[in-house]
C-alpha positions in Angstrom: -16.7 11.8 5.0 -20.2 10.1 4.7 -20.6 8.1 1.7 -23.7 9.3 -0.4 -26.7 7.1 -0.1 -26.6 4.7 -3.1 -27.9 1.4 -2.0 -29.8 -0.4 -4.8 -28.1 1.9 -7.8 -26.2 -1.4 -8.7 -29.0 -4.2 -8.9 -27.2 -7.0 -9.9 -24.6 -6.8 -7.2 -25.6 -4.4 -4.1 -23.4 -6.1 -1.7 -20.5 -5.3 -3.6 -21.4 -1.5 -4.3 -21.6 -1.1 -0.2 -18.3 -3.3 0.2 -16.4 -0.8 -1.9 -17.6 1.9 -0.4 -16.8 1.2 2.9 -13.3 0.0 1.5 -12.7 2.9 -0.5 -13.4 5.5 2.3 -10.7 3.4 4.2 -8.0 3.9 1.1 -8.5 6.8 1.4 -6.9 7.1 5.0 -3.7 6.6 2.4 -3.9 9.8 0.3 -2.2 12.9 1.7 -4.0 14.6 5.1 -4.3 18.0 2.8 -5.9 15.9 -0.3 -8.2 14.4 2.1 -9.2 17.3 4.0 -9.8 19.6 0.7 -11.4 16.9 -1.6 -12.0 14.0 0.7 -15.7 14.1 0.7 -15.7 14.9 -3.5 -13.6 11.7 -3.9 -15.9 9.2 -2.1 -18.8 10.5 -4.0 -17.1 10.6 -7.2 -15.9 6.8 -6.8 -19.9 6.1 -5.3 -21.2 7.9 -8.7 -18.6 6.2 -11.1 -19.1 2.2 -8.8 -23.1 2.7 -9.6 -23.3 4.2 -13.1 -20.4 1.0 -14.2 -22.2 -1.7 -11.8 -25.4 -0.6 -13.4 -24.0 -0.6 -17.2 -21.8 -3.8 -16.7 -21.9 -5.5 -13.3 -19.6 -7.0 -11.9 -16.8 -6.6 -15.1 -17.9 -2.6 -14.2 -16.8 -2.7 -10.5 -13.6 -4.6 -11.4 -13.1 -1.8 -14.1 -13.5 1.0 -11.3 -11.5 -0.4 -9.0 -8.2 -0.9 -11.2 -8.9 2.7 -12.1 -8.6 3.8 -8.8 -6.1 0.8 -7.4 -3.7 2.6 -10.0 -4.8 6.2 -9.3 -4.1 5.4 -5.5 -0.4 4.3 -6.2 0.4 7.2 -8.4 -0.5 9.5 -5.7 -0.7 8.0 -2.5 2.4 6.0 -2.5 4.8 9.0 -3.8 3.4 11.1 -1.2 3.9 8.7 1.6 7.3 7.8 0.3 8.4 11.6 0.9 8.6 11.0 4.3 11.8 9.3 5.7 10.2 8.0 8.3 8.9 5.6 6.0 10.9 5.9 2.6 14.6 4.1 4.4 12.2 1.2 6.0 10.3 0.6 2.9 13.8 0.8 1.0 15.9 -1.3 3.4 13.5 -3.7 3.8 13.2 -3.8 -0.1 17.1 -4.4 -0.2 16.7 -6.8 2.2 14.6 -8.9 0.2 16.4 -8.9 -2.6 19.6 -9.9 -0.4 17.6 -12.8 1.2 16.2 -14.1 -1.5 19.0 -16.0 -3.6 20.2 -17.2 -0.1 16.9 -18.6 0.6 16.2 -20.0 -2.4 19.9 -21.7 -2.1 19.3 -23.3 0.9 15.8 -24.4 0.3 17.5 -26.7 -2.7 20.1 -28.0 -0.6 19.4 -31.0 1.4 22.1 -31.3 4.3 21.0 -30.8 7.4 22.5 -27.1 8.1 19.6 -26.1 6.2 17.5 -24.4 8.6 20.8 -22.6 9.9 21.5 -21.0 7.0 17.8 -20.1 6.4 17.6 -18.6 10.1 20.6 -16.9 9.3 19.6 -15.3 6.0 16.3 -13.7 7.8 17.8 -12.8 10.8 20.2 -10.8 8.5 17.6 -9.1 6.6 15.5 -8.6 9.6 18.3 -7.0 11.5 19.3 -4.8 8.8 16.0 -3.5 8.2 15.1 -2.5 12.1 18.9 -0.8 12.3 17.8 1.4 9.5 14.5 2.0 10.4 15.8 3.2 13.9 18.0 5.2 12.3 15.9 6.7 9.9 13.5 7.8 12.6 15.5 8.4 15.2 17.2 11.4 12.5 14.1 12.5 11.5 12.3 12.9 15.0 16.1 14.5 16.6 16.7 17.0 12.7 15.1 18.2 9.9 14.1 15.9 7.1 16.9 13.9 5.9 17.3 12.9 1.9 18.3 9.6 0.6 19.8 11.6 -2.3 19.0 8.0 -4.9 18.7 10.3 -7.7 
């Protein structure tokens, strides 16, 4: 996918024009392989048109504007599609629940002040931690050895 010629389209701020495009043709490494492969080289010039003609009209306020544009786009699509695969739904999940479960232990011990305080913080992470790379090998090791599994949440 090269990225269409468009150096000095954007006077007041070049060296942010050429920034995004160079960061933008690496989000796009995030967006399903049959997206990429069938509009890949249509999206980078469509985001190298839109950066240049809102650069151009607004500057920098422009290239802010085009990138929450496509920062949102790039969830709504991107991150659904990656989240269909197991492989990296139950990590992204456990480690998510084991945020959450660390957190009101952490923030309980950090406002204690006896000195088992870095035991129970050590504890809380090691908890999370090890609950987290159980269920990551776990969700791999089924995917890799069966068909796709489901976390059935709804």
């Amino acid at each position: 996918m090269e990225a269409p010629a468009r150096r000095g389209a954007c006077p007041v701020t070049p060296r942010i024009l050429d920034w995004s495009l160079r960061a933008y043709r690496r989000l796009l490494v995030l967006y399903p392989a049959n997206l990429r492969r069938d509009f890949g080289p249509e999206m980078l010039e469509a985001f190298a048109h839109d950066l240049s003609a809102e650069c151009a009209a607004r500057g920098i306020k422009g290239a802010i504007r085009v990138w929450r544009i496509t920062l949102r786009e790039t969830i709504r699509i991107a991150l659904p599609a990656w989240l269909e695969i197991p492989a990296v739904a139950v990590p992204a999940i456990s480690s998510a629940l084991a945020i959450l479960t660390q957190s009101p232990l952490l923030i309980i011990t950090a406002l204690r002040k006896e000195d088992a305080t870095p035991l129970y913080a050590l504890s809380a992470i090691a908890i999370g931690a090890a609950i987290t790379a159980l269920t990551s090998f776990i969700a791999v090791y089924r995917w890799k050895r069966t068909s796709l599994i489901t976390l059935s949440l709804g």
